[in-house]
C-alpha positions in Angstrom: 75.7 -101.1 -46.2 72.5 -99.9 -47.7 73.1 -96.9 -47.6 77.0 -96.8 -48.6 75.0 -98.8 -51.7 71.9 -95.8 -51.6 74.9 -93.3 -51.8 76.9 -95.0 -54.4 73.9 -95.5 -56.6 73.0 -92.0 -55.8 76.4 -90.5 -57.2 75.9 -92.4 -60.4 72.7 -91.4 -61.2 73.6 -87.9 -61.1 72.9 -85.5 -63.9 75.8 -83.6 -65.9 74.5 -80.2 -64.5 75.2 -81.3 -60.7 78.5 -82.4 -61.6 79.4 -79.4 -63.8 78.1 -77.7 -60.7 80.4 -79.5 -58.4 83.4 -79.3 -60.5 83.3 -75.5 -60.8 82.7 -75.4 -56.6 85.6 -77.6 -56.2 87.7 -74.9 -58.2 86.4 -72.2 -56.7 86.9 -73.2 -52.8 90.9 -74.8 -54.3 91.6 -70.8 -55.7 90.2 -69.0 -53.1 92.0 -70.9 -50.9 95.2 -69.7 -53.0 94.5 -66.3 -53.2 93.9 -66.7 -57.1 91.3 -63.9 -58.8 89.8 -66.6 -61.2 87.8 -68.3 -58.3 85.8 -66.2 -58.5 84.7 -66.8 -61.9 83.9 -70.5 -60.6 81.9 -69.3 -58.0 79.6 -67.4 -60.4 79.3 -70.5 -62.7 78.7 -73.3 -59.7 76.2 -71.1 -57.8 74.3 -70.3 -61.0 73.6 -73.4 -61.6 72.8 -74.3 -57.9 69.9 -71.5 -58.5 68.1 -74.0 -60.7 69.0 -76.9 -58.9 67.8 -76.0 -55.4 64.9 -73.9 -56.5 63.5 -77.2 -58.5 64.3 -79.1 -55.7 62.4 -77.1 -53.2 65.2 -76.0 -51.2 63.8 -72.6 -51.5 65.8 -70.6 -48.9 69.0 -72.2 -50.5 68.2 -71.0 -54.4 67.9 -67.2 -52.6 71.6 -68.1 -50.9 72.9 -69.4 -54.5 71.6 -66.3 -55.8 73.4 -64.0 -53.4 76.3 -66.0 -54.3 76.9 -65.1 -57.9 76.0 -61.5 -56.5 79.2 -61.9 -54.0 81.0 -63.4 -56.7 80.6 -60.4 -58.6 81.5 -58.3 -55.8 84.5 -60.6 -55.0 85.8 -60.0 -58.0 85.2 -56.5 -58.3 86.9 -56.0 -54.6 89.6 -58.3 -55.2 90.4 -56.7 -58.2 90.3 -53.0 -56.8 92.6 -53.8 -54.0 95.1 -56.6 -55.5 98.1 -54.2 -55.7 97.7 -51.9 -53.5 96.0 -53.9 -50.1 96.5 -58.1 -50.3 96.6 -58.5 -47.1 94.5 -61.1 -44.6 92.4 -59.7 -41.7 91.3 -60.8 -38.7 88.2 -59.6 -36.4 88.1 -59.1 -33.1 86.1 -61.5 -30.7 83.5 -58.8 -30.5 82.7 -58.5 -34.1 82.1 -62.4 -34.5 80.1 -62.7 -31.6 78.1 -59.8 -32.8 77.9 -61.7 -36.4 76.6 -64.9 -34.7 74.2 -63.1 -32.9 72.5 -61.5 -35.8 73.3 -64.3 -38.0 71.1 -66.6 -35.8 68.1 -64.2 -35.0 68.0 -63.8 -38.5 68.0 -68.0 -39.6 65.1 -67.9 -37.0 63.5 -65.7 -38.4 63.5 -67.3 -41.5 63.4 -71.0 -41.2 59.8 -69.6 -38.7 58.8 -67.7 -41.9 59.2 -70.8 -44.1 58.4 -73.2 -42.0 54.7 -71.5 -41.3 53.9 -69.9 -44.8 55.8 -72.7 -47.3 56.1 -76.5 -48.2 60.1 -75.6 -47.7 62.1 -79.1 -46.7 64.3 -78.5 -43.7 63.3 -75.1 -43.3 65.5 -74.3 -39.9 68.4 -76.4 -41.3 68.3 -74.1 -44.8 68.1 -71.2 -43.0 71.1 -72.0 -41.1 73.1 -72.2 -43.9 71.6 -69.7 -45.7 72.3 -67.4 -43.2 75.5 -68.1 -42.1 76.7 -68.4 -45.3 76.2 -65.2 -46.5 77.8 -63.8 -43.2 80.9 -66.4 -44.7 81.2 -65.3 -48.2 81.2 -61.8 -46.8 83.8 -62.3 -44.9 85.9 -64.0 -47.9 85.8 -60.9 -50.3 87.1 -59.3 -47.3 89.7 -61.4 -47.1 89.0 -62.4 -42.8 90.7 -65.8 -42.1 88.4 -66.6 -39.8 85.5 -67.4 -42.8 87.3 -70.4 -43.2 86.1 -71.8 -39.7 82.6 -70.4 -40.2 82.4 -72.5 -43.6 83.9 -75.8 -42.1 80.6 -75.3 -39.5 78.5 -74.1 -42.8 80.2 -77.2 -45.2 79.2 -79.9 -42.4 75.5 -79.0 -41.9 75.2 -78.5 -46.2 76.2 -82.2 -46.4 72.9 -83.3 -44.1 70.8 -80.7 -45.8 71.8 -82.2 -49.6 72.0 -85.4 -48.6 68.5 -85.2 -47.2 67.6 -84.3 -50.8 69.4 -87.1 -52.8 71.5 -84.9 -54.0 74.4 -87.1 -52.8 77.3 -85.7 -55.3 76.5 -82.7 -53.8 77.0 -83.6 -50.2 80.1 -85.1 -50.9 81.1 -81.7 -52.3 80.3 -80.1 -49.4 82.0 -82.4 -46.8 85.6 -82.0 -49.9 84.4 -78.3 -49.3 84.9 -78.3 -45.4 88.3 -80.5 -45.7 89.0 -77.5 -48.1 88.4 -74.9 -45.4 90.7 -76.7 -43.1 93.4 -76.2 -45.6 92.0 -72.4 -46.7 92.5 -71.4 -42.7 96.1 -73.2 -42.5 97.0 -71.3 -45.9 95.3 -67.9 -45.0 96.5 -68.4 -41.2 100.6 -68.7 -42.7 100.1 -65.6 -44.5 98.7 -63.4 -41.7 101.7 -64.1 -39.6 104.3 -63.2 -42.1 102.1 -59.8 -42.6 102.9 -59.9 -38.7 106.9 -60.5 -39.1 
């Protein structure tokens, strides 16, 4: 119960910026999910802000990943919008190229959380790295349109509501665990489209 009440107490306390953050996440996962080009204008906003938040927060790793977001949001855009008439349609990859992603996707978060774990007062170093790394793996895979991002980022969504929670950033857990509900529903909508491309 104390810490339903920690939560709760948590949620209220938070500042406009973190919900002005979450609200623009919450709209960008609910149109990507739909296809719409405007998500990624969210996506831009939310992660902008998540720059500050984490890098004042010392979630180090996690301000670089928010970062690369707004980057990727820009290129989401830009690809979305190059391709919308002429190529909407979802992918998938082959077992081989997801097993190659995890592969490098994890040497890579060792790397890291190592690096930040030795040289930096970084909370959670191994855990940020994690989804740091897989994340960007995730997004890439969303301005490519893949169907399978939505599984990584269920995976991704889960271990982001430990990592923020662990912070006190409890508003922003809870987004993260709506996020990976989300990414249930993303895959189902994506998944129905693939197979009519296949009909």
């Amino acid at each position: 119960m104390e810490v339903l009440n920690n939560i709760k107490d948590g949620i209220i306390a938070t500042s406009w910026i973190e919900w002005l953050a979450v609200i623009t996440g919450v709209l960008y996962v609910i149109l990507a999910a739909k296809k719409k080009m405007a998500c990624w204008i969210f996506a831009i906003i939310s992660s902008s802000i998540y720059v500050y938040l984490c890098a004042t927060s010392n979630l180090l790793i996690e301000s670089f990943l928010q970062v690369f977001y707004v980057l990727m949001g820009m290129a989401g855009w830009y690809f979305w919008n190059r391709t919308k008439d002429r190529d909407d349609l979802v992918r998938t990859w082959r077992l081989d190229f997801h097993l190659l992603n995890v592969a490098v996707s994890t040497v890579i978060l060792l790397v890291v959380g190592y690096y930040f774990d030795h040289n930096t007062d970084q909370d959670y170093p191994y855990l940020d790295a994690f989804t740091t790394t897989y994340s960007i793996a995730a997004t890439f895979m969303v301005t490519q349109r893949v169907l399978e991002n939505w599984l990584y980022w269920i995976v991704i969504d889960i271990a982001a509501v430990f990592l923020y929670a662990a912070k006190d950033f409890y508003l922003t857990a809870l987004l993260y665990l709506i996020f990976a509900i989300l990414a249930v529903f993303g895959y189902i909508q994506w998944r129905k489209k693939y197979k009519l491309q296949k009909v």
